[in-house]
N, C-alpha and C positions, 0 to 999 in steps of 0.2 A: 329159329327165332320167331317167337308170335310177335302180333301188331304190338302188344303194350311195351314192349324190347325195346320197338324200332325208335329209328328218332325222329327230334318233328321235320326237317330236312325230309327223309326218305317218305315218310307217311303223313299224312295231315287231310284236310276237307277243306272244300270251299261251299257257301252256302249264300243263296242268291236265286233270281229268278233265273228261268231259264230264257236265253234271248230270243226262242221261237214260239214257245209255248208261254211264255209269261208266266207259269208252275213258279211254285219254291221248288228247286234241287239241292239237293248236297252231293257234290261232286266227291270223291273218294280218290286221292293223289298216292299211288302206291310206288316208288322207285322212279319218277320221273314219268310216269304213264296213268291215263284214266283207270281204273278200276275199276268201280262202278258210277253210276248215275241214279238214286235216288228219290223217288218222290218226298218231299216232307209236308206239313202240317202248312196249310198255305197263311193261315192264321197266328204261325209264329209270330218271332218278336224282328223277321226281317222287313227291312226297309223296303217300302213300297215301288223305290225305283232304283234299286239296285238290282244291276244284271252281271250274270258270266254269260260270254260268247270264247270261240275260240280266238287267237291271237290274227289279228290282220295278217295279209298274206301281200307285198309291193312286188310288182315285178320291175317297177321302174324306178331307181332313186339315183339321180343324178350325183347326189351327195348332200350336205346335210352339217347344218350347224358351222359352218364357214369351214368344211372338208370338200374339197372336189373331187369325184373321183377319176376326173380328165385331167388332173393337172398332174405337172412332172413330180412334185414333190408330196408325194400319199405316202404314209408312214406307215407301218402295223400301229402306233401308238391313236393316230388320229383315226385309222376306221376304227380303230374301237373306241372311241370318244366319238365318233358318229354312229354307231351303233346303240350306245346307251342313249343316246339322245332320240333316234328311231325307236326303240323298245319304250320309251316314257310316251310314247305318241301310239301305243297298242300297237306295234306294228313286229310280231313275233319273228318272222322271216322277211327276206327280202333281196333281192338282187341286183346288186352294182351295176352298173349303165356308164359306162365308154359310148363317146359319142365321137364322131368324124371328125379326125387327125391324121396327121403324117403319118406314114410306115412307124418309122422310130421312136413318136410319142406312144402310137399304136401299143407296140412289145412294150414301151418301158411301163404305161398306166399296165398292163392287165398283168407284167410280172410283179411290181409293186402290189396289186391286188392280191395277188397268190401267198404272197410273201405274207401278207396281212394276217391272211384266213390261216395260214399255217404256223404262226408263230404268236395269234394272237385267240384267247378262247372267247370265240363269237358264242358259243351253245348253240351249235349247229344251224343258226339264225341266217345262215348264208349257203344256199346250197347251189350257185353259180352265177356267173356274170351275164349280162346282155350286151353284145356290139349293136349300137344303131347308128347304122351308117358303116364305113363309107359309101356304104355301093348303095344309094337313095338317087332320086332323079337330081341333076344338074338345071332344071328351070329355074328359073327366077321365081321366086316366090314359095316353090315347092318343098326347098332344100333347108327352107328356113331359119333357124340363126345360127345352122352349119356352117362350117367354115368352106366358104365353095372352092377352095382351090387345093382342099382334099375331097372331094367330092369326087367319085371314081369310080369303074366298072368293076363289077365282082370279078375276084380273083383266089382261085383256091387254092393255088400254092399260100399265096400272102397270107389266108386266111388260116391256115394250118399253123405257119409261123405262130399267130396270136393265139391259135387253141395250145400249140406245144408253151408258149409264155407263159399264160394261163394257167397252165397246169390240166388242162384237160376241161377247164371249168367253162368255159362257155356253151350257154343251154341255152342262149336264145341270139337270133340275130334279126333285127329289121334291115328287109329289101325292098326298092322300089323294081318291081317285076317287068316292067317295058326300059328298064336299060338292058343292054345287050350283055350277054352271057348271064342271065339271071335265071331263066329256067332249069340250066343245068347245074347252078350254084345252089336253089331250093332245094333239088333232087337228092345232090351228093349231101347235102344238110338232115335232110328228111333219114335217106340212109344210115344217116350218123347218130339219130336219135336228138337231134338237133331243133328246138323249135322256130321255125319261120315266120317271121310278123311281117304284114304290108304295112310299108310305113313313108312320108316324103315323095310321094307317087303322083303320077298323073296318070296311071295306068286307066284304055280303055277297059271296055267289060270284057271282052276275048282275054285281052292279059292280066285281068283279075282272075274269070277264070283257070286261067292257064296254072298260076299259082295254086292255087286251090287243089288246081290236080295233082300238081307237082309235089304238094305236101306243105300248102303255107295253113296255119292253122288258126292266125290272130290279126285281128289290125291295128298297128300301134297309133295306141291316141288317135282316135277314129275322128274326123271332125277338125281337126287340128291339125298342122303341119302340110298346106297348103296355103295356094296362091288365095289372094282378099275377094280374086274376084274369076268365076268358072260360069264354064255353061252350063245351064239352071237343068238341063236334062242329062248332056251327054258330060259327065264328069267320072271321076272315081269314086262319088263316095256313094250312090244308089248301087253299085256291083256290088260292092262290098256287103252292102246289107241288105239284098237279093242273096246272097251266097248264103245257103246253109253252110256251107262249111269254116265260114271265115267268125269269131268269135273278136268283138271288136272290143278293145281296152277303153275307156273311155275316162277323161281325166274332169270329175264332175266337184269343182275349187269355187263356181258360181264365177271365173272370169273366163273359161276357153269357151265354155258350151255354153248358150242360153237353154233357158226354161223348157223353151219348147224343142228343142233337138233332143236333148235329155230325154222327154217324154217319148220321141217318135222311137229314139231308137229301144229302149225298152218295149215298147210296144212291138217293134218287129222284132225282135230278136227275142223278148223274152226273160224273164230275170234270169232264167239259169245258163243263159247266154250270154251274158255281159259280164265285164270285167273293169271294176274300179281301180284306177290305178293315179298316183299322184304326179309322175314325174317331175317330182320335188326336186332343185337343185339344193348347192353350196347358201344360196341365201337365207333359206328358213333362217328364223333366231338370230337374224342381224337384223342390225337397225336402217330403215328408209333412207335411199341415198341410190349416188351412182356410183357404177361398178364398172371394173371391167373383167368381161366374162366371153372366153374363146373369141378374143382378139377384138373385141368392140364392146365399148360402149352399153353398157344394158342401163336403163333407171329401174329401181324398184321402190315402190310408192307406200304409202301408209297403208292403206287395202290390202298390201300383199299382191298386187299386181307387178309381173317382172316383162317387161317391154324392151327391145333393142329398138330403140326409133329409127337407126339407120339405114332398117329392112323393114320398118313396119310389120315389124311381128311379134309375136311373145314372146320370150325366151326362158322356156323350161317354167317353173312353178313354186310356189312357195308355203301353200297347204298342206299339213299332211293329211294323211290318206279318212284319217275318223272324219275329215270334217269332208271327204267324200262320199262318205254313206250318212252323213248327216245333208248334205245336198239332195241327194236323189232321194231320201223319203220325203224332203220338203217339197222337189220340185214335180215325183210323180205318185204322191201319197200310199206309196209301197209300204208293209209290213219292216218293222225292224229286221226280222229277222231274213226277209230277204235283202235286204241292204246290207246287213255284214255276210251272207252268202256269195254276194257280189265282190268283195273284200278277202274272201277267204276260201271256203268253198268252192266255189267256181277255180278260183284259182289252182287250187289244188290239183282239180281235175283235170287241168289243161297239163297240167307239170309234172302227174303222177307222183307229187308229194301224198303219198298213201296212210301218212303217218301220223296227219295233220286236217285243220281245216273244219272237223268235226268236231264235237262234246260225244263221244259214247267210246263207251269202255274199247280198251286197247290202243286210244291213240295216243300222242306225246303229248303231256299235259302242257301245252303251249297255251295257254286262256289269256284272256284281258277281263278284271273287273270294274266298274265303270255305272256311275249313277246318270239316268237319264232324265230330262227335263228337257219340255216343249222341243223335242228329235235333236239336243243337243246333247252329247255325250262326253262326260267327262273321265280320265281315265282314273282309277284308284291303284292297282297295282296290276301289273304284270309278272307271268310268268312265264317262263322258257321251259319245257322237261321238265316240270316243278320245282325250278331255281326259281323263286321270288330275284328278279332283275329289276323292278321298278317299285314304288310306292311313294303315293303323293303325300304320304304321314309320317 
């Protein structure tokens, strides 16, 4: 069958700037994969701020469009109804987030999840789960708008329990590394092919390293998910970003991080070391009000700020992930294209999504198209594998 056979499904072009070079490309969509890449006539008849980048990459989504994916009643019907609704926000992959519960809720959210993915067609949009928590520190302040009275020491029989629920799917887990039996929970993690995140911690710098060696590779929401108030030298969050090896997630919505943290940690880390992630819950797409959310009380505001006042802390998020690389170009005057690197890219490489992440021939045509204006991005269509799943026309 030659190209003029096929149909427009299997074959077709996308044509646009490029998001790093700013070029006209015409992308070449052959069976669900890039083909080629392009130079065209920069002078054509394309629109001046119209860009392809590849599909955002989440590693944190709490849930999304009033689906939680902690609560007992997750359907396959409603993650995919929170799925299309992540995919309309450029967000091509991503991965569900179980947060600190009972044993029982534990297996029931991650076989509900399994259940989901296998009975419902994400377009391979979902290549495994994250448990964060339970096993994070027990301090006041640290454990956040976790539920503390599941709050617990790592345990790897328990923990196998939720991988056999699962389906085998859990590819990431946040620990807080100075609760006891944590370095040999990273290890047998690490062993596993397992990603480790410090997350909920009060760890000195000896037990940040310690992780590190043991195989922790990220820190969830760096900056976030502690106590209001630490010692200005000896804390957990200078290890962390001292650590070559630790690659910190950073949740940049304009209400967890200010301006200027934003900027430090880029700067020591580096763009191709950081990791935008939204930790978006269930509220996205609902309207201003009180909620209750993991057993208390949250308000979430017109801003989009989501607060538990009962602990004096945030709880979880309500941006999606585009308007976290529309933050960090505004707040550290970075290049587009490494902003959506941070989003995609980067991520990739932490995940060994090999497939993904990129714009050059041979990866899965997962793109977002998307007109930009003063680092504001707005999405136009999305594709998965060169399914068209979204379009704002």
């Amino acid at each position: 069958m030659n190209d003029k056979e096929r149909s427009k499904e299997e074959l077709f072009t996308v044509e646009a700037l490029h998001f790093q070079t700013g070029t006209a490309v015409r992308l070449v969509i052959d069976n669900g994969y890039i083909r080629d890449v392009e130079d065209i006539d920069g002078a054509s008849s394309l629109k001046p701020d119209l860009f392809v980048a590849p599909g955002l990459i989440d590693n944190q989504i709490n849930g999304y469009s009033g689906v939680d994916f902690s609560s007992d009643d997750v359907t396959p019907e409603k993650v995919k109804l929170a799925a299309e609704r992540i995919w309309s926000d450029g967000v091509t992959t991503f991965i569900p987030t179980v947060i600190t519960n009972s044993h029982e809720n534990l297996l029931l959210n991650f076989r509900n999840l399994y259940n989901a993915i296998t009975k419902e067609d994400l377009m391979g949009s979902v290549p495994g789960f994250h448990l964060e928590g339970p096993y994070i520190s027990p301090e006041e302040g640290f454990f956040g708008t976790h539920p503390e009275k599941y709050v617990r020491k790592p345990d790897w029989n328990e923990f196998i329990e939720y991988q056999e629920a699962a389906g085998g799917k859990i590819i990431q887990v946040t620990v807080s590394p100075e609760v006891e039996g944590a370095d040999v929970f990273i290890e047998k993690c690490k062993d596993k092919g397992i990603i480790v995140a410090i997350g909920h911690t009060n760890a000195n710098a000896g037990q940040v390293r310690m992780a590190a060696e043991k195989g922790a590779r990220l820190s969830t929401h760096l900056g976030n998910g502690c106590a209001n108030m630490i010692h200005r030298h000896h804390n957990h969050l200078w290890p962390q970003l001292a650590e070559d090896r630790l690659i910190p997630t950073i949740i940049a919505d304009g209400h967890h991080l200010p301006e200027e943290v934003i900027k430090v940690f880029v700067k020591v880390k580096g763009p191709d070391k950081i990791i935008l992630t939204s930790d978006v819950n269930h509220l996205i797409g609902m309207p201003p009000g009180k909620y209750n959310y993991l057993g208390t009380e949250v308000v979430y505001s017109e801003d989009g700020l989501v607060r538990n006042p009962g602990q004096n802390c945030l709880a979880g998020a309500s941006m999606p992930l585009v308007r976290g690389v529309e933050t960090v170009m505004n707040y550290t005057g970075c290049p587009l294209g490494e902003a959506i690197n941070m989003a995609s890219k980067n991520v990739a490489d932490v995940y060994g999504f090999n497939d993904r992440g990129l714009i050059t021939p041979g990866k899965r045509a997962d793109l977002i198209l998307f007109s930009l204006a003063n680092n504001k991005l707005s999405i136009l269509k999305t594709w998965i594998k060169g399914k068209l799943v979204y379009s704002a026309t």
